[in-house]
C-alpha positions in Angstrom: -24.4 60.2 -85.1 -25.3 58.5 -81.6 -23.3 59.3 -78.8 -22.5 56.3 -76.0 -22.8 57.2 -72.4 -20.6 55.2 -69.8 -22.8 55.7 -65.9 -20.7 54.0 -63.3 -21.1 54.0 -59.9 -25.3 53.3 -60.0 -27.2 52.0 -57.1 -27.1 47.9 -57.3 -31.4 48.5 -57.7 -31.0 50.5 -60.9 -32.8 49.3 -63.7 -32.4 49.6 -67.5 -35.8 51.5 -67.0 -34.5 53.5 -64.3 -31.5 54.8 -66.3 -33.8 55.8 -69.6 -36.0 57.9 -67.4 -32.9 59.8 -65.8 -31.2 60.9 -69.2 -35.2 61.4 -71.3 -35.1 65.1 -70.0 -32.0 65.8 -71.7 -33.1 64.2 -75.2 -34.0 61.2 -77.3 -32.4 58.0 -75.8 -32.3 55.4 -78.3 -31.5 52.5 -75.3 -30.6 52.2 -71.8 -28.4 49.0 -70.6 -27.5 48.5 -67.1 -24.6 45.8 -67.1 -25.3 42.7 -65.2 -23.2 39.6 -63.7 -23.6 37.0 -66.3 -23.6 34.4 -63.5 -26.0 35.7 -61.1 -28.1 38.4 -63.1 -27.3 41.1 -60.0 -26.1 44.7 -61.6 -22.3 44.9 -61.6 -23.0 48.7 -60.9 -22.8 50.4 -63.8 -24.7 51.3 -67.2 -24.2 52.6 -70.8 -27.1 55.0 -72.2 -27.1 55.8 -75.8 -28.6 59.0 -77.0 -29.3 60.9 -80.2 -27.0 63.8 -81.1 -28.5 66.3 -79.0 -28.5 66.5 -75.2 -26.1 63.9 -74.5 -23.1 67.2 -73.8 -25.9 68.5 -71.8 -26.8 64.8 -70.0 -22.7 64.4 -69.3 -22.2 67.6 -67.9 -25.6 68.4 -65.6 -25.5 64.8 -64.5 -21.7 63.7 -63.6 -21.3 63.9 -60.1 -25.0 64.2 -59.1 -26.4 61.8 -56.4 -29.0 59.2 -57.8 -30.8 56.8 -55.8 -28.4 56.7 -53.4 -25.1 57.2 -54.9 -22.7 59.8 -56.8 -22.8 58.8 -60.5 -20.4 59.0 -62.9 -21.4 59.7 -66.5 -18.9 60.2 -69.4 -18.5 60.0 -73.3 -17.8 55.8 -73.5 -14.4 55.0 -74.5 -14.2 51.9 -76.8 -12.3 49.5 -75.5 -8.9 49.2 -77.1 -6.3 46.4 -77.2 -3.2 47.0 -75.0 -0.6 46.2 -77.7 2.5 46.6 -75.2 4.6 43.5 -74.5 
């Protein structure tokens, strides 16, 4: 099963490119999607990588925290966004 990668805090130049590259040396990355503004197309700073089985443990651990192009990243397991049922 796929694992989804959430990369926050990326450099407003990172590309979707940019992002497969970084997490390739830790195993097979099925895509790479840096989230942009739907109005203006500039990066809203922050990514979601999705890798095979293998490597992504590995990608989260070695790569959290580490300074890329410019900035300390983030990089977690993605939480799917849940609906806040409280009234």
């Amino acid at each position: 099963m796929n694992k989804h990668i959430y990369v926050g805090n990326l450099s407003w130049e990172c590309t979707n490119e940019d992002l497969h590259v970084l997490f390739y040396n830790y195993g097979a990355v099925v895509s790479a999607h840096v989230v942009k503004d739907s109005e203006n197309g500039h990066s809203r700073g922050f990514g979601f990588v999705e890798m095979g089985p293998t490597g992504s443990s590995d990608a989260i651990s070695s790569l959290n925290g580490t300074e890329y192009q410019g900035r300390s990243i983030k990089v977690n397991e993605s939480q799917p966004r849940g609906f806040d049922l409280r009234y």
